[in-house]
N, C-alpha and C positions, 0 to 999 in steps of 0.2 A: 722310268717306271715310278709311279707315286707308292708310296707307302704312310700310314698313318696312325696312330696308337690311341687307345679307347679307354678310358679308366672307367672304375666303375666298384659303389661299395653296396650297392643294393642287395642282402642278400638271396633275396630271390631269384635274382640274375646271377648271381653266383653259382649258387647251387646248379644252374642250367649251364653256366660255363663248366663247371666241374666235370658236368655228365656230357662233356662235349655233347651238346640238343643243337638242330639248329633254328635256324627263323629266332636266332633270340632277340630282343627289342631294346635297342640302350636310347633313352629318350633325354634330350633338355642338351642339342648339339646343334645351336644357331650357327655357332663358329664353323667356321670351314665348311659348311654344308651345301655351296654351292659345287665346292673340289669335290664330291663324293659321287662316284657311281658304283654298280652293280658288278662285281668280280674285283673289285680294290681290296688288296691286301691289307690287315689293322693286324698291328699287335696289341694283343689281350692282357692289361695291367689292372689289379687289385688292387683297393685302395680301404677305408673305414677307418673308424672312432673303438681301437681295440678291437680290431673284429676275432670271432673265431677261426677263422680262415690265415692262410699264409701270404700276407700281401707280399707285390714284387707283380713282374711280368711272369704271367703263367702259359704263353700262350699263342697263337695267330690265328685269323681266321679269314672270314673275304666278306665280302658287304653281299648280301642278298636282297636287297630290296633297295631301292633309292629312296632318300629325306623323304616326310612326307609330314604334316601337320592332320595334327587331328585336335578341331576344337577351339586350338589357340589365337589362333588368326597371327600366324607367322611367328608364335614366341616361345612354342615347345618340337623343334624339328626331331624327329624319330629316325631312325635308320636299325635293320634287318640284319643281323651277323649268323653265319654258319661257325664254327671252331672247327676247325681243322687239324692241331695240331697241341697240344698240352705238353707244358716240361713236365720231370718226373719233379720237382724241387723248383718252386722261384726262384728268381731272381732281383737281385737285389742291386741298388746302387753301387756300395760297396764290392759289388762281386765283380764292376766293370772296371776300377779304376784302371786295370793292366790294359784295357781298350781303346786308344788314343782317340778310333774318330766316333766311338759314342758318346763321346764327352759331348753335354747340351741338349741328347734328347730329353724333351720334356717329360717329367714325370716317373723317367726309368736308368736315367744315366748320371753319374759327377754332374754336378750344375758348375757351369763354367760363366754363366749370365745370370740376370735378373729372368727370372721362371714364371711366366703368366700363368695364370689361376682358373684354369680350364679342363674340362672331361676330353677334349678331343682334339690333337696336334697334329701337325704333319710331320713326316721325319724324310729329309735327305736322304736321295737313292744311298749314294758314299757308308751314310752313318748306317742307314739300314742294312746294308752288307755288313756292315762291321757288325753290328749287332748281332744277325742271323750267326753270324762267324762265333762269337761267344756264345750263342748259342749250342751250337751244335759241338765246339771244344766241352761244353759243362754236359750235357748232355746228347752224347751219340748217338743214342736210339732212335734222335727225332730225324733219322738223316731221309729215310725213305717218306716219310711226310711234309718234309720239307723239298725235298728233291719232286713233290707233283705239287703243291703251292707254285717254287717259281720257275722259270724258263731256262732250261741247259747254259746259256751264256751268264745270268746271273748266280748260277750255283759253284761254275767255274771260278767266278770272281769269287764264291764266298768259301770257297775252299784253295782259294789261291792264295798270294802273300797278304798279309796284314802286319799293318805298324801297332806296336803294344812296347808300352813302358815296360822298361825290365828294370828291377832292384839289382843297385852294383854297390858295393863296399868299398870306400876309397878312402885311401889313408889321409890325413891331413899333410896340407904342400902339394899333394899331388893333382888336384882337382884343376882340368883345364890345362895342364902341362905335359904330364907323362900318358897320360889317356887321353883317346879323342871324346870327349866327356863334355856336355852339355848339361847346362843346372837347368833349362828350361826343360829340359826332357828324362829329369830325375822324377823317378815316382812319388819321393818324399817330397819332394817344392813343391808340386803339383796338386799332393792329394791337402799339405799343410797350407797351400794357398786357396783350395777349395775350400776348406774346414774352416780360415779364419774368415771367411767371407760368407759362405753358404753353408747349410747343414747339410752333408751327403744324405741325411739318414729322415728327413724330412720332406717328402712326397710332397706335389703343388695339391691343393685339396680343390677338388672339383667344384665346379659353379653350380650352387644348387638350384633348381630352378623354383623359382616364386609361383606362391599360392594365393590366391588373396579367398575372403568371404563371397566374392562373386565369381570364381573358381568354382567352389564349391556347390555355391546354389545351381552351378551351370552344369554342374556331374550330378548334386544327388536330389533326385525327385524330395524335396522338403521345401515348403514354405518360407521366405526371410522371416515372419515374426515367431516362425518354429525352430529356427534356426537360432535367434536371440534367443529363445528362452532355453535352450539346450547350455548354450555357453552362460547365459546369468546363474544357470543352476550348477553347471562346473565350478564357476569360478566361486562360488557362495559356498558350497558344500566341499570341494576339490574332488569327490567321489558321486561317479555318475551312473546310473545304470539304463541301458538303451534296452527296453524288452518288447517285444510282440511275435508276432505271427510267424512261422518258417516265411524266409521269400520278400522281409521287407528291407534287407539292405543294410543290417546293425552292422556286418563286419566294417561294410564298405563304409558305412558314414561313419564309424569308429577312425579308423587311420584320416580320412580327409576330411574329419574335425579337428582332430592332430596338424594337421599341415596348417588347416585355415590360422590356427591360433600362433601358430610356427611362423607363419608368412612363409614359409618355403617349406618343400619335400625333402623335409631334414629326417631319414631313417635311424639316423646317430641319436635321437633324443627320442624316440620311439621304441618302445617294448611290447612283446604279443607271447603272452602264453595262454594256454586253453587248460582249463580244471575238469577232473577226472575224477570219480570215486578215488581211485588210489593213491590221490596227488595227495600230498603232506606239506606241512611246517616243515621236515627236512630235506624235501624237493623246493621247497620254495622262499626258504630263508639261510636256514641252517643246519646243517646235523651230520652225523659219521656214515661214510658211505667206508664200504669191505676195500681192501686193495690182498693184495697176494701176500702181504705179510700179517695185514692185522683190518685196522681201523684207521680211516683220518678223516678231519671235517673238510667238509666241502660246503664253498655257499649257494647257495640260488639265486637266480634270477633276481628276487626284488631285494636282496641284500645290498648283490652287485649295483641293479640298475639307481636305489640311492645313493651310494658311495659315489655313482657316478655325477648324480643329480647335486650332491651337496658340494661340490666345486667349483658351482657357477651358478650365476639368477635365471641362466636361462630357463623357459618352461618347459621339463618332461613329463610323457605323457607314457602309464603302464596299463597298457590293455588287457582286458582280461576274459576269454572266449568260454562260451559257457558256465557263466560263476557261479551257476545253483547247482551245477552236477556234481560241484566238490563240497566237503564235511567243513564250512567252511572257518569253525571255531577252530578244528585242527591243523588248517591249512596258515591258519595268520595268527595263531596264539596270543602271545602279548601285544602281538602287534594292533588288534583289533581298537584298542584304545588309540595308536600312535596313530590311525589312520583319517580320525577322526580331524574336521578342517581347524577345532580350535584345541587340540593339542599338539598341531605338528612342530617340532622343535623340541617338544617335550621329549624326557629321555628312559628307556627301561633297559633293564638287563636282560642280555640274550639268554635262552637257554641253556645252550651247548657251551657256549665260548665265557660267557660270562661280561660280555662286552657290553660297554652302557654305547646303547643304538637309539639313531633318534630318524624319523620319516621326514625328509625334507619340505620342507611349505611350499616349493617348485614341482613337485611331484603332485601329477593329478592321473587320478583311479578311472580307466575306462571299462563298463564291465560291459555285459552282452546277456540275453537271458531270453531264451526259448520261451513263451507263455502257450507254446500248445503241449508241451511233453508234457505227458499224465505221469510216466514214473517218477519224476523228480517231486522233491517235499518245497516245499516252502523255505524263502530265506530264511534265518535264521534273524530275529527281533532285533539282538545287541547291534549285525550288523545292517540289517535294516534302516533303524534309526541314524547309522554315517552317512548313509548313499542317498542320494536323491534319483528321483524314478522319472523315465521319461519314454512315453508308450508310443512307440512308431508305427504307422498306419501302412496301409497299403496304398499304392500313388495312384490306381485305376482312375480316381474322382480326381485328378489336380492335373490343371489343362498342359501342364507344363508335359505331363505324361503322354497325352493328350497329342501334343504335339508330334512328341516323337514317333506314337504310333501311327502318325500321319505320314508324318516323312518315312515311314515304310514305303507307303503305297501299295498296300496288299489288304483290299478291302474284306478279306477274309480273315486277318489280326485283329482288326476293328471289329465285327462279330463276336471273333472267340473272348475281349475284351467287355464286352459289354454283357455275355453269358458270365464270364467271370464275374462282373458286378453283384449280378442278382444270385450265384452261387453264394459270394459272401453275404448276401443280405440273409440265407436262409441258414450260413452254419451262426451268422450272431443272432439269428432268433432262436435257434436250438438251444432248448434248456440245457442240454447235456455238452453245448462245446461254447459257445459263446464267441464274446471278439476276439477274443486273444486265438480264436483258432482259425483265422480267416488267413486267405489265402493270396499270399504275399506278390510284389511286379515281378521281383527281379527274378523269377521263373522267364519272363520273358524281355529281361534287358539282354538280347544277343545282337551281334552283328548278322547273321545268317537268319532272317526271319520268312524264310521261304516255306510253303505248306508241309513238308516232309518233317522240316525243323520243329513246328508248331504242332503238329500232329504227335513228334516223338513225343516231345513236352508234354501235352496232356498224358498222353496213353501210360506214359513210362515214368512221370512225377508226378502230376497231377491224382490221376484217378488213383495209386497206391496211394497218395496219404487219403484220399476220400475212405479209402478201404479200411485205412484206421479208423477214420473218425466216425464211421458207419460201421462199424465191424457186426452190429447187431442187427443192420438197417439195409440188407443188402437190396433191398428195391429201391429206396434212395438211392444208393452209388450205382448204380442201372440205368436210375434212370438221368443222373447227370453224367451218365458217361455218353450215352444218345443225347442227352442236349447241347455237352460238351462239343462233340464229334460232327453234330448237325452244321457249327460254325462254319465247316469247310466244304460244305455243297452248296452246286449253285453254276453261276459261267467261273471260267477258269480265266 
């Protein structure tokens, strides 16, 4: 029986491992992908850069979907996992050393070899009993979830005998004489010949997969010479802000501008918070949060995400969703100065702590900014003048779009497509809404573009924001909801 183990620090894919979901997606697994079919066992291993999560082995589950490329032409292989089976507690290397034959799985056991630097390993039927076997010794609840995983003759085995180092006390003189006593098979030579060789407590860090600038242009409907000037004005200003219309794709080109500049889908150098009326300077740098006895400080996110940035050259990148929703003098206080590209290094004192803080010059500001919300105010001027502004369009008019909605092959997308043009041509002549209220692609970047799908789309996204932005003009949103709707008659 083959068995196989998955790593993984994404934590998006996390969170879906956590909530035992299935159909989960762990992508960038060339290696071994030809071994992988549909009902193969993988054990579920956590891996990240500090993560909040509890890394270790948490887990098994079975492969749902066979390899499959999407995009890459053979260099991003996907595969489909159900979870199955969750520990109450990781597991860790050190938790195995009493396990003789898990020594050498990759990623999850004593490293007894040189450890190749990979998300996805095979593991020997032998070690994989022995593992399930620690398993199920540290946690016995998993026995009835594990007992429908594998087959009566392998749960036999993994509840039958197993070899495991035992710690024995032995007086000096007596070693190899008076006991039948073997130094190869002491836990202390073993785990002190692991330790002077390899670190038990150092995970192999997954191969991340490469992103290049032509990645990117290949995912996000944007122009190459709109593309340069997005990164010339990153790189000039270090604080950038992506604004336009609901629907044109800020979140999505925000992370994989990140990667492009990254050259790989390095999530470890990547930060995403979203601003709130409520957010604060002591959500988001510094300040005393309650505990059951009193007060203690606690940091935020861009405290953290610098301390982590000023250890290395590498380039970090802190996203920021929504940034006109939050008070934003409030939310960055002294910081507002430090953010700026030509005082980063420069140092101030914190509020709270009293600490001389400085914004690293490897940190770069990714904001995001609605331009149709009517409730929201205006940046604010001080921080205006750090960020450089960069207005994202809707892709309808760039063939590259153009394409895609070709390779539908649903000459009734192309319609609603083309209605949509002339929709936006009339919210940017309206006095009262203009460009910034035009109406975005990625309403219709889906995989499932069938009439049902397109039809939800308008009726159920579409036409309610029309209803805002016509709230006074209800013969208008009437009448684009029949113009809208018209797209889908006709032959079938």
């Amino acid at each position: 029986m083959l068995f196989f183990s998955i790593k993984t620090k994404d934590a998006e894919t996390v969170k879906k491992i956590l909530n035992r979901e299935s159909a989960i997606e762990f992508s960038g697994l060339n290696v071994l992908k030809d071994s992988l079919t549909v009902g193969q066992v993988v054990f579920i291993v956590l891996g990240g850069d500090r993560p909040t999560w509890d890394p270790g082995l948490v887990g098994m589950g079975i492969i749902s979907r066979q390899p499959y490329d999407v995009g890459y032409e053979g260099r991003n292989y996907r595969i489909q996992v159900d979870i199955k089976l969750l520990l109450t507690k990781s597991i860790k290397r050190k938790d195995l050393v009493h396990y003789k034959d898990t020594f050498g799985i990759i990623g999850i056991a004593p490293i007894v070899n040189w450890e190749p630097n990979q998300a996805l390993s095979e593991v020997e039927e032998h070690k994989a009993i022995a593992l399930m076997r620690a398993m199920l010794d540290m946690d016995p609840d998993i026995d009835s979830d594990l007992s429908r995983l594998m087959p009566p003759q392998i749960m036999s085995q993994i509840k039958g005998v197993t070899t495991m180092y035992v710690e024995v006390d032995v007086p000096y003189g007596t070693q190899g004489h008076s006991i039948a006593y073997s130094p190869q098979e002491s836990i202390e030579a073993m785990v002190s010949d692991v330790s002077e060789n390899y670190a038990t407590e150092s995970p192999a860090q997954e191969i991340l997969q490469p992103y290049s600038k032509e990645d990117f242009l290949a995912e996000a409907f944007i122009e190459k010479d709109k593309y340069d000037e997005i990164v010339e004005i990153l790189g000039r200003k270090k604080n950038i802000i992506l604004q336009g219309a609901p629907g044109v794709g800020k979140s999505f080109i925000a992370k994989r501008l990140a990667y492009s500049l990254l050259k790989q889908k390095d999530d470890s150098k990547i930060e995403f918070v979203q601003f709130h009326q409520s957010y604060s300077y002591e959500d988001f740098v510094v300040g005393y949060k309650p505990t059951e006895t009193g007060f203690k400080i606690e940091y935020g996110p861009f405290y953290k995400f610098c301390k982590k940035a000023e250890t290395t050259d590498d380039l970090y990148f802190f996203i920021i969703d929504e940034i006109n929703r939050g008070n934003l003098s409030r939310i960055f206080g002294e910081l507002l100065m430090l953010i700026e590209a030509t005082k980063r290094n420069e140092k101030a004192t914190l509020l709270y702590t009293q600490e001389v803080f400085h914004v690293p010059d490897n940190v770069y500001i990714i904001g995001m900014m609605n331009t149709a919300d009517r409730s929201l105010a205006m940046l604010d001027y001080a921080l205006r003048r750090r960020f450089g502004f960069f207005t994202m369009e809707p892709a309808f008019e760039l063939d590259s779009f153009s394409r895609q909605i070709e390779k539908i092959n649903n000459p009734k997308a192309e319609a609603l497509i083309d209605k949509l043009k002339s929709l936006n041509h009339e919210i940017e002549q309206d006095s009262n809404l203009g460009h910034g209220f035009k109406i975005g692609h990625s309403y219709f970047c889906v995989d499932n573009a069938k009439d049902d799908t397109l039809k939800a789309i308008v009726k159920h996204e579409i036409i309610p924001l029309l209803e805002e932005y016509w709230y006074d003009e209800p013969s208008k949103v009437e009448r684009w909801t029949t113009e809208l709707m018209s797209a889908f008659k006709g032959k079938e």
